[in-house]
PyMOL Python script that loads the backbone (N, CA, C, O; Angstrom):
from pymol import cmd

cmd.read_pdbstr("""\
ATOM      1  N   UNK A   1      89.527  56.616 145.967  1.00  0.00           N
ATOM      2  CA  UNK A   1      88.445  56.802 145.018  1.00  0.00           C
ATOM      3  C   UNK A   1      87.071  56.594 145.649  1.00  0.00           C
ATOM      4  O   UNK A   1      86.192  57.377 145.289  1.00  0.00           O
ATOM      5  N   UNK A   2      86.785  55.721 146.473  1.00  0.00           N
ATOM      6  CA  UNK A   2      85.680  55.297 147.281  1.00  0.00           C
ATOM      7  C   UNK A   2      84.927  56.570 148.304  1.00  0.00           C
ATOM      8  O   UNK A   2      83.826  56.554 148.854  1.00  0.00           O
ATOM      9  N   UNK A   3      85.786  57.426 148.301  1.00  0.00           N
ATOM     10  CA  UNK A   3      85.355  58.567 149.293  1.00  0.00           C
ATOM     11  C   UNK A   3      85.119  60.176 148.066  1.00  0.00           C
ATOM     12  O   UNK A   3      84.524  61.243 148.213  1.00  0.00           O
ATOM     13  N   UNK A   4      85.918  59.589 146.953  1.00  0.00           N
ATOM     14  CA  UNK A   4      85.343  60.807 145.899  1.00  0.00           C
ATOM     15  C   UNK A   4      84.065  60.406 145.321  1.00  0.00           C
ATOM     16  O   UNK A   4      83.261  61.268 144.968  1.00  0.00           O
ATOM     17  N   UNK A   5      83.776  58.952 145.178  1.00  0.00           N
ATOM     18  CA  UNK A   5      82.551  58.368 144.787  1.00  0.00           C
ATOM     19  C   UNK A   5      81.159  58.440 145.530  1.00  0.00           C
ATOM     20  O   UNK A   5      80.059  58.017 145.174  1.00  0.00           O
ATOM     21  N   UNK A   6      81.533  59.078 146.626  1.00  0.00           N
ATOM     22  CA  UNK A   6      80.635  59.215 148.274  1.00  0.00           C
ATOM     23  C   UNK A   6      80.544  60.144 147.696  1.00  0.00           C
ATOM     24  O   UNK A   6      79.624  60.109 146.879  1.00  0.00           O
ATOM     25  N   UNK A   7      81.331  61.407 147.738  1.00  0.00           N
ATOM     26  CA  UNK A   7      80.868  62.867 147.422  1.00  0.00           C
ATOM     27  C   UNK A   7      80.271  63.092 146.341  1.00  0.00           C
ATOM     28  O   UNK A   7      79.602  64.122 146.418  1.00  0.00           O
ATOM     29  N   UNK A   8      80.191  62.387 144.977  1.00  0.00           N
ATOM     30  CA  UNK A   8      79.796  62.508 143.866  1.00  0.00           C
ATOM     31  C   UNK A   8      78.231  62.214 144.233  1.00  0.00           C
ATOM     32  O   UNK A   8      77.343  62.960 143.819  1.00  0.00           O
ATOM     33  N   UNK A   9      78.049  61.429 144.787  1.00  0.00           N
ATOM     34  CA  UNK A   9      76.905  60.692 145.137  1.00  0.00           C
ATOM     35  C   UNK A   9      76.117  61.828 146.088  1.00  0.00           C
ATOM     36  O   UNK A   9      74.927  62.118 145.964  1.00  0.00           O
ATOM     37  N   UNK A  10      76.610  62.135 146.607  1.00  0.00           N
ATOM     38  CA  UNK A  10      75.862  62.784 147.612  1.00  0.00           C
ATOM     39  C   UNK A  10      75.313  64.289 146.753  1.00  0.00           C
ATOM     40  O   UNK A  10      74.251  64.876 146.547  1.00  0.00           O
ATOM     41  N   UNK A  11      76.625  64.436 146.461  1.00  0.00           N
ATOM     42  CA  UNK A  11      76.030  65.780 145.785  1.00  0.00           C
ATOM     43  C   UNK A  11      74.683  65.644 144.453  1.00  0.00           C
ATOM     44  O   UNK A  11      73.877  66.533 144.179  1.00  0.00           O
ATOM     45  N   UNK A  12      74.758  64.558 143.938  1.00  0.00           N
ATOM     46  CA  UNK A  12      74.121  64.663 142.812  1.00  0.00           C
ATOM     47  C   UNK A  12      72.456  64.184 144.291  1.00  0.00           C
ATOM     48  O   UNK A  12      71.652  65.075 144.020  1.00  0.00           O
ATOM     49  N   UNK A  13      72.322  64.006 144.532  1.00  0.00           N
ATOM     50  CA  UNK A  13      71.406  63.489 145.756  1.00  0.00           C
ATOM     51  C   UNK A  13      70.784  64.897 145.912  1.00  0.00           C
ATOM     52  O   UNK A  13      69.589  65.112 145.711  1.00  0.00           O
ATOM     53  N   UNK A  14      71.896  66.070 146.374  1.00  0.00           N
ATOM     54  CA  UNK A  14      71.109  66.843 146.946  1.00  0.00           C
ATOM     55  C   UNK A  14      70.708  68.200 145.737  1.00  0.00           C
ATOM     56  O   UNK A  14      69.817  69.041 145.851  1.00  0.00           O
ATOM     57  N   UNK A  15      71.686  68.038 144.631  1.00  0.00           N
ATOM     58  CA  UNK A  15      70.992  68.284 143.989  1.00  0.00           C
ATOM     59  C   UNK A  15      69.593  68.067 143.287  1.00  0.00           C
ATOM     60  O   UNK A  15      68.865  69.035 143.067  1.00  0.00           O
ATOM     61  N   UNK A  16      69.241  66.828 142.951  1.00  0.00           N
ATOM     62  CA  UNK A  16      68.182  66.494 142.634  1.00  0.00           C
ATOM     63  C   UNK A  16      67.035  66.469 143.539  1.00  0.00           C
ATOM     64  O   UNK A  16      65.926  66.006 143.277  1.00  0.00           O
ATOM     65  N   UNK A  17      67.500  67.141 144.886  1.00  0.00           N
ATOM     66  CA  UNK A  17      66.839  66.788 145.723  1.00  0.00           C
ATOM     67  C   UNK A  17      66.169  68.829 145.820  1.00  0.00           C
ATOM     68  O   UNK A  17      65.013  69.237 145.938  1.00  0.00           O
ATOM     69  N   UNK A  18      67.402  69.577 145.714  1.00  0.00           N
ATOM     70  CA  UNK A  18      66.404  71.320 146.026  1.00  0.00           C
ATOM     71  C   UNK A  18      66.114  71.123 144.540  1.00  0.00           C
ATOM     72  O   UNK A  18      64.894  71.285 144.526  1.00  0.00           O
ATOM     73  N   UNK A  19      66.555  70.822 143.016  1.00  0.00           N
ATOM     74  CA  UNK A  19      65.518  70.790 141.893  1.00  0.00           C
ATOM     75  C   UNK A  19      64.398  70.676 142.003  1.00  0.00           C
ATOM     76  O   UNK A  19      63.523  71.396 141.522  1.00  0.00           O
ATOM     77  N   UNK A  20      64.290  69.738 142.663  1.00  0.00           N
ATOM     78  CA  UNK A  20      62.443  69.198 142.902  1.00  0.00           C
ATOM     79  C   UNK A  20      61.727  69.445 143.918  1.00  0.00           C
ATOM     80  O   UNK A  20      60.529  69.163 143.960  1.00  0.00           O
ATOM     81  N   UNK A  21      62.712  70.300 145.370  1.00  0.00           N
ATOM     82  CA  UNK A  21      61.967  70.909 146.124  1.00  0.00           C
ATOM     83  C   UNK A  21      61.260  72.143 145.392  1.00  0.00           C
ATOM     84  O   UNK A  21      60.068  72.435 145.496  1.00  0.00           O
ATOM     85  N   UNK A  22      62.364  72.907 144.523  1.00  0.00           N
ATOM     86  CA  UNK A  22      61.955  74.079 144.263  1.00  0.00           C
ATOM     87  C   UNK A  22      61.140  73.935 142.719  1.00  0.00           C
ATOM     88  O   UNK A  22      61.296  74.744 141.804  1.00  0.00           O
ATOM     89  N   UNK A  23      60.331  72.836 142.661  1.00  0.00           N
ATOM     90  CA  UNK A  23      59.283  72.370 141.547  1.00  0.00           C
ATOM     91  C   UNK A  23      59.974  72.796 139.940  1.00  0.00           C
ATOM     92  O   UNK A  23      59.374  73.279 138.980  1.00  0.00           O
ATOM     93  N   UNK A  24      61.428  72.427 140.056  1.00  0.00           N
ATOM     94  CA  UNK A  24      62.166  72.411 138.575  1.00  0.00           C
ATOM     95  C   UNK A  24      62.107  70.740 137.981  1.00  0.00           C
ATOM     96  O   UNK A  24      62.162  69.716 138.662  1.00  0.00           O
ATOM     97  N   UNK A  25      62.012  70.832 136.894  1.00  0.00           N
ATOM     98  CA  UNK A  25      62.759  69.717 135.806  1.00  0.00           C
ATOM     99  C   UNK A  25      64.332  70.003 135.373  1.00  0.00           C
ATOM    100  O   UNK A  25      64.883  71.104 135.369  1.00  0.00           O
ATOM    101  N   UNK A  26      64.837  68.890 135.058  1.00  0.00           N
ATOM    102  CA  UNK A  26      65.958  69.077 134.637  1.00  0.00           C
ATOM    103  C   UNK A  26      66.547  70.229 133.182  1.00  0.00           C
ATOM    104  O   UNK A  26      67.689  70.604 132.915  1.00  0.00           O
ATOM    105  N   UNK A  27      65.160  70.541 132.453  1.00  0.00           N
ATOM    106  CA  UNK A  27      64.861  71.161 131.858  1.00  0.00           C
ATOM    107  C   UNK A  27      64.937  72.786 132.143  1.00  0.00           C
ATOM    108  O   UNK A  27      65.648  73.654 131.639  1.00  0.00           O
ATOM    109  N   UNK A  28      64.125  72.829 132.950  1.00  0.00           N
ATOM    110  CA  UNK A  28      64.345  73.493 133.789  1.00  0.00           C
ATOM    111  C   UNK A  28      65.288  74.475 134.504  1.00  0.00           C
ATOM    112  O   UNK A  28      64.975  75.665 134.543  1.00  0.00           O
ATOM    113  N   UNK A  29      66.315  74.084 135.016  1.00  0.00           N
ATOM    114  CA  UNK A  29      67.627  73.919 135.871  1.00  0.00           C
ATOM    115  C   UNK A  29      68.012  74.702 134.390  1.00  0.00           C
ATOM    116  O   UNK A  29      68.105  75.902 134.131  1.00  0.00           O
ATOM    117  N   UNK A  30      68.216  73.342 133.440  1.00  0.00           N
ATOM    118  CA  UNK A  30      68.622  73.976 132.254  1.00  0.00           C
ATOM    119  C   UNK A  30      68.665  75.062 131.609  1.00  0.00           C
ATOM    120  O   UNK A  30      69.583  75.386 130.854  1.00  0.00           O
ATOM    121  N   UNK A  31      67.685  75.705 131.852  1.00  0.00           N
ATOM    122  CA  UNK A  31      67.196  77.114 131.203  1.00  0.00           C
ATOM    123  C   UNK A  31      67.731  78.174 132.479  1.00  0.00           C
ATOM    124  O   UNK A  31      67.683  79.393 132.318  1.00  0.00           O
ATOM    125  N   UNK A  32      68.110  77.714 133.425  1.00  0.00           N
ATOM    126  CA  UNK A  32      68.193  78.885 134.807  1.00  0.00           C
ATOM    127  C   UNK A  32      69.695  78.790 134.360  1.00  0.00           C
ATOM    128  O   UNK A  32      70.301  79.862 134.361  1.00  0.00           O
ATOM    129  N   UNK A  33      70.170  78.020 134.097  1.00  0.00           N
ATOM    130  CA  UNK A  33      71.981  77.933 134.514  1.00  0.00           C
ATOM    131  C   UNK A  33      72.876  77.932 133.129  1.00  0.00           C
ATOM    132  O   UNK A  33      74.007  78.404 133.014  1.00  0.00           O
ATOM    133  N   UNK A  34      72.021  77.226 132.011  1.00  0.00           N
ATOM    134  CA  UNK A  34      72.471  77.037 130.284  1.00  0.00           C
ATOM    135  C   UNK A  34      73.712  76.247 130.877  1.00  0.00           C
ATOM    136  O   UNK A  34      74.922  76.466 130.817  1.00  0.00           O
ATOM    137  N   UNK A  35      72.942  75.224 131.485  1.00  0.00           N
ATOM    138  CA  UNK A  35      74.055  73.219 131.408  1.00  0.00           C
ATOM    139  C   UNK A  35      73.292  72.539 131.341  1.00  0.00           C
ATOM    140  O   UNK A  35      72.308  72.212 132.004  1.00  0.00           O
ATOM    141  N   UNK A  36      73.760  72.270 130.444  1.00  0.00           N
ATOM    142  CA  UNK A  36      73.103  71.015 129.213  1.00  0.00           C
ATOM    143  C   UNK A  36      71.502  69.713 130.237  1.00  0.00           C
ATOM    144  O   UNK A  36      71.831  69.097 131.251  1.00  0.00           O
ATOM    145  N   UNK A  37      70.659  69.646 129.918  1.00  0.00           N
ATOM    146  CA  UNK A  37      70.011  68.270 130.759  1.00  0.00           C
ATOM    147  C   UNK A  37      70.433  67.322 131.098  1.00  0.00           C
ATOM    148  O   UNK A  37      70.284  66.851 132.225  1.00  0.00           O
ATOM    149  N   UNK A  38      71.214  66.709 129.958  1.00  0.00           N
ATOM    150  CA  UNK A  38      71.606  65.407 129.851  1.00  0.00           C
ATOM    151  C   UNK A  38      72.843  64.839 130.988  1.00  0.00           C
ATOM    152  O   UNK A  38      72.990  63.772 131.583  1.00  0.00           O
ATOM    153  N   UNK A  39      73.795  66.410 130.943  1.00  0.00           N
ATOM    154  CA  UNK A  39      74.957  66.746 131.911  1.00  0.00           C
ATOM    155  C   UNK A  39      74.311  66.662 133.095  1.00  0.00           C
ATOM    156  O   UNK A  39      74.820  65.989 133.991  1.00  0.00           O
ATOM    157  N   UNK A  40      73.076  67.335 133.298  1.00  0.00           N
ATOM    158  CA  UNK A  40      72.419  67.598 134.998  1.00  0.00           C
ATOM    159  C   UNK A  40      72.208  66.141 135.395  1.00  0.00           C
ATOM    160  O   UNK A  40      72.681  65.670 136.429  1.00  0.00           O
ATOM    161  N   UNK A  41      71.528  65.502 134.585  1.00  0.00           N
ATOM    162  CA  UNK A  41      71.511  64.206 134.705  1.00  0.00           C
ATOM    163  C   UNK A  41      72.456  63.153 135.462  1.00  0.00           C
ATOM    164  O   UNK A  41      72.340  62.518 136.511  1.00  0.00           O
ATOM    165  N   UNK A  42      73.495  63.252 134.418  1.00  0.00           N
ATOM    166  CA  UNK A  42      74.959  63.063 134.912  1.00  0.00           C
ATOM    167  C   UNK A  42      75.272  63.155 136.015  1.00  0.00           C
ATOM    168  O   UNK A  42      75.607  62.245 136.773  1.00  0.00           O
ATOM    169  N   UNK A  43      75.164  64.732 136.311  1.00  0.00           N
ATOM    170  CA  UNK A  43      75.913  65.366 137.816  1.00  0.00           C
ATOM    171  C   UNK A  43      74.707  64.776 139.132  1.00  0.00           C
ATOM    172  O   UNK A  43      75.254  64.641 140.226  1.00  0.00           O
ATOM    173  N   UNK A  44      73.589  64.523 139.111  1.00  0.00           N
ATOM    174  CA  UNK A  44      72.258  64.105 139.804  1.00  0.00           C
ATOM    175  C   UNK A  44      72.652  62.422 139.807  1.00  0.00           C
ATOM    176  O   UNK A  44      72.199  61.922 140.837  1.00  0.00           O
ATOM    177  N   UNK A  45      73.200  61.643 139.146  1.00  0.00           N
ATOM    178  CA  UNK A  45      73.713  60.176 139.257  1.00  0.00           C
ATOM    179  C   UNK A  45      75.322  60.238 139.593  1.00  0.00           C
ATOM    180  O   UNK A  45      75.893  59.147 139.603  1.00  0.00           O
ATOM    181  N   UNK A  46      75.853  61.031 139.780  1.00  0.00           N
ATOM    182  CA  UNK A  46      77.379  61.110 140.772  1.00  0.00           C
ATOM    183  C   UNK A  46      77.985  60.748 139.522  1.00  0.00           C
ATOM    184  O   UNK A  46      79.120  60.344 139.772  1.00  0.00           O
ATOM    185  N   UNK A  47      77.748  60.707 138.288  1.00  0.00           N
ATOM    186  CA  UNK A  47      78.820  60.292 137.273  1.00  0.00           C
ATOM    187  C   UNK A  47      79.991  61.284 137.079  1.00  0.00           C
ATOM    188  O   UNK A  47      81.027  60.871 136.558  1.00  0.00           O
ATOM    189  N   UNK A  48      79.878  62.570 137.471  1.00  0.00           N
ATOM    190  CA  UNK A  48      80.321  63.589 137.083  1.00  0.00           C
ATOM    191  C   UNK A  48      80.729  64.666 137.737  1.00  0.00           C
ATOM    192  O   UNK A  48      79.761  65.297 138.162  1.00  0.00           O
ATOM    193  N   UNK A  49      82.302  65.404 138.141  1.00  0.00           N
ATOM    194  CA  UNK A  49      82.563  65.785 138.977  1.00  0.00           C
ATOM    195  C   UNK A  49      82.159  67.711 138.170  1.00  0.00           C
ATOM    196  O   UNK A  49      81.986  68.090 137.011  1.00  0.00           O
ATOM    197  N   UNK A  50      82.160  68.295 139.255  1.00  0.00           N
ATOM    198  CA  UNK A  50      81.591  70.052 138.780  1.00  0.00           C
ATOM    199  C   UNK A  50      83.264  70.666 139.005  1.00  0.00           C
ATOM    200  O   UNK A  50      84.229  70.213 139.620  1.00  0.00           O
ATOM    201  N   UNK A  51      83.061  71.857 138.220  1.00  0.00           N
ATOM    202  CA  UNK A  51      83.718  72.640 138.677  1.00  0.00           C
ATOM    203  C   UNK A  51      83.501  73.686 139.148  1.00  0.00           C
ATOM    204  O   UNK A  51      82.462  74.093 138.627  1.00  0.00           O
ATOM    205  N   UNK A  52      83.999  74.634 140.086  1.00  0.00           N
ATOM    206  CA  UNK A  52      83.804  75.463 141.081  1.00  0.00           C
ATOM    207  C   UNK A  52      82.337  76.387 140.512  1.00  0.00           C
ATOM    208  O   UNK A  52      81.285  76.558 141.128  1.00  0.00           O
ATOM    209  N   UNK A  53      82.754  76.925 139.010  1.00  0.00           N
ATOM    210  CA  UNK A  53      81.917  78.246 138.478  1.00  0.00           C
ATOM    211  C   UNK A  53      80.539  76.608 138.229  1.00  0.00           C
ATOM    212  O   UNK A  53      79.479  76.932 138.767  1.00  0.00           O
ATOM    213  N   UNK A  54      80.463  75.362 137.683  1.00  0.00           N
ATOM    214  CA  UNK A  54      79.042  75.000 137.752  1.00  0.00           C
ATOM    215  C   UNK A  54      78.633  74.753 138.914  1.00  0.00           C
ATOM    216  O   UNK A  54      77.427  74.591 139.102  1.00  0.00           O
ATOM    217  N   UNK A  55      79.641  74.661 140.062  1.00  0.00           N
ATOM    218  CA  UNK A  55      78.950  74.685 141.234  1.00  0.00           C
ATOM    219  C   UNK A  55      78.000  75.900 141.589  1.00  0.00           C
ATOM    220  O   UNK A  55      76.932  75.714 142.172  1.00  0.00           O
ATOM    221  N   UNK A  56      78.419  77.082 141.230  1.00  0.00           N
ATOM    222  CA  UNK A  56      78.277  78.372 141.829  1.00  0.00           C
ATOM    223  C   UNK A  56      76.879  78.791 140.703  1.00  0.00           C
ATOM    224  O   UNK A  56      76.116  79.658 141.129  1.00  0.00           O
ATOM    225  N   UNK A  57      76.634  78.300 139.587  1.00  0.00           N
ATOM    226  CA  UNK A  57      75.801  78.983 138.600  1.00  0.00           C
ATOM    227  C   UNK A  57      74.824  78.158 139.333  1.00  0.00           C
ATOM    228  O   UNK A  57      74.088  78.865 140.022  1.00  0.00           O
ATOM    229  N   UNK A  58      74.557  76.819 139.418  1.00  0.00           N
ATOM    230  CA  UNK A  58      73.825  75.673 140.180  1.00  0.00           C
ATOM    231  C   UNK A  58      73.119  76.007 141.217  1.00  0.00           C
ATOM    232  O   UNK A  58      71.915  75.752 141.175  1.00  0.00           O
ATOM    233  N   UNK A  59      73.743  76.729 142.538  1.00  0.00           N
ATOM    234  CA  UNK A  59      73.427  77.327 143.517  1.00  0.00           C
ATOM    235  C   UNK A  59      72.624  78.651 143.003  1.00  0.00           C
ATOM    236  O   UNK A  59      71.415  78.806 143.179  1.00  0.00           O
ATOM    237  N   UNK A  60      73.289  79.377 142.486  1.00  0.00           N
ATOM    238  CA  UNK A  60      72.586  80.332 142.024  1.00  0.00           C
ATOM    239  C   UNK A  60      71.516  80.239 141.354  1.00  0.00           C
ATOM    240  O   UNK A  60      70.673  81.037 141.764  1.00  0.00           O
ATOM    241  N   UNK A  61      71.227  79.708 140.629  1.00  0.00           N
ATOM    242  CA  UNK A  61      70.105  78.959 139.986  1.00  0.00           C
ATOM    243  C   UNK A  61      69.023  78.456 140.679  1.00  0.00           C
ATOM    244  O   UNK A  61      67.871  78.761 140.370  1.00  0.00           O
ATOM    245  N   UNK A  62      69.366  77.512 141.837  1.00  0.00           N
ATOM    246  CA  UNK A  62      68.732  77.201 142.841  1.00  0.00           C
ATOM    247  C   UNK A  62      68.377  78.010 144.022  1.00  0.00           C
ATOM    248  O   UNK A  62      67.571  77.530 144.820  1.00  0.00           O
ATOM    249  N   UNK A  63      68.853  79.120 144.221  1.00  0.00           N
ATOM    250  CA  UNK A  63      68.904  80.061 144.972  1.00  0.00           C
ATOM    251  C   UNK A  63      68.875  79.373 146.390  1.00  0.00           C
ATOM    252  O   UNK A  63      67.933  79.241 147.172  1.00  0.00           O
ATOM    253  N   UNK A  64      70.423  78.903 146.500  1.00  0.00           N
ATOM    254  CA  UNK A  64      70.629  78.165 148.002  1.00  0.00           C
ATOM    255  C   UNK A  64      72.358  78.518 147.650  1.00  0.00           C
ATOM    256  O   UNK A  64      72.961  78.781 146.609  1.00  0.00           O
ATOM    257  N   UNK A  65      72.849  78.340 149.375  1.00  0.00           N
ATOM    258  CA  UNK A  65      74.803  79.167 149.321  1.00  0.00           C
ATOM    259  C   UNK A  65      75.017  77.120 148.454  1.00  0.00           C
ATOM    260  O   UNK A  65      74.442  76.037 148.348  1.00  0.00           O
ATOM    261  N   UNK A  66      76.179  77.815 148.116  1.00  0.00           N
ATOM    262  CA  UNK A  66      76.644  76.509 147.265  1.00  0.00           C
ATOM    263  C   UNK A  66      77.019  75.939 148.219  1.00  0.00           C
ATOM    264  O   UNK A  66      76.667  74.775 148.028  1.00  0.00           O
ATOM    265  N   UNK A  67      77.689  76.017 149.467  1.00  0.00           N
ATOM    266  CA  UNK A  67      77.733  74.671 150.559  1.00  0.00           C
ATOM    267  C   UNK A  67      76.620  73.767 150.264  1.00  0.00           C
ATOM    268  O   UNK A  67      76.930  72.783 149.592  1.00  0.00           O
ATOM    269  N   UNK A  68      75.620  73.857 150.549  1.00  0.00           N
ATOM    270  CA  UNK A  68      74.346  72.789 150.617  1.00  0.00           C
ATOM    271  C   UNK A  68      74.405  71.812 149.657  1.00  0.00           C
ATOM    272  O   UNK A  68      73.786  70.767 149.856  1.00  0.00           O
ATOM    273  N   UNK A  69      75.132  71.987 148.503  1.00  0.00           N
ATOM    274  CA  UNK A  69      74.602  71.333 147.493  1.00  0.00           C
ATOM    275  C   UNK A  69      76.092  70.131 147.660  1.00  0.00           C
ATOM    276  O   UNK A  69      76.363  69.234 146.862  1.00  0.00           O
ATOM    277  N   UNK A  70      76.705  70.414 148.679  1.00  0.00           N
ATOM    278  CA  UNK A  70      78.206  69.418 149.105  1.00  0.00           C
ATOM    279  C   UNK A  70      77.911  68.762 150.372  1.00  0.00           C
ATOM    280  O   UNK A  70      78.760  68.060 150.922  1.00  0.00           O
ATOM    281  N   UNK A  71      76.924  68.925 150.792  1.00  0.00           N
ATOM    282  CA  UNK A  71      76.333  68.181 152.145  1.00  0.00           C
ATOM    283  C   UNK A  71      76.546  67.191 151.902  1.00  0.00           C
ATOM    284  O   UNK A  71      76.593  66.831 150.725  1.00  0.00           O
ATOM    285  N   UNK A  72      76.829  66.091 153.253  1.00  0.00           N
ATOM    286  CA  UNK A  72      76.529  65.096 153.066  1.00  0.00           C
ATOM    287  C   UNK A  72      75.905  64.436 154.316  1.00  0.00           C
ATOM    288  O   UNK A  72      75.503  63.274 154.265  1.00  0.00           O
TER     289      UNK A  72
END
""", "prot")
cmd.dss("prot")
cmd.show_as("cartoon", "prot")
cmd.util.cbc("prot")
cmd.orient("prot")
């Protein structure tokens, strides 16, 4: 569990991290992808694991390949 808790973490990291490169709010994001704020929130504090298609709308949204957003 300690190494799925790393990845959760990281990802919500780098998400929150091209959101605000690319001058979005969570609001924002929201309106590019239609997932919820409160959820982005969530997924941006590692509470919350994605599945493949919110990975892929996310990226797309962000306009970066969905690898990046699994960096660690």
């Amino acid at each position: 569990m300690a190494a799925n808790h790393q990845i959760l973490k990281a990802f919500g990291a780098n998400l929150r991290h091209f959101r605000n490169e690319k001058g979005l709010s969570q609001r924002d994001l929201y309106a590019l992808c239609n997932i919820d704020n409160a959820e982005i929130s969530r997924m941006e504090n590692g509470e919350v694991n994605v599945t493949l298609n919110t990975l892929a709308q996310l990226a797309e949204a962000l306009d970066i390949p969905a690898y990046m957003l699994l960096k660690q």
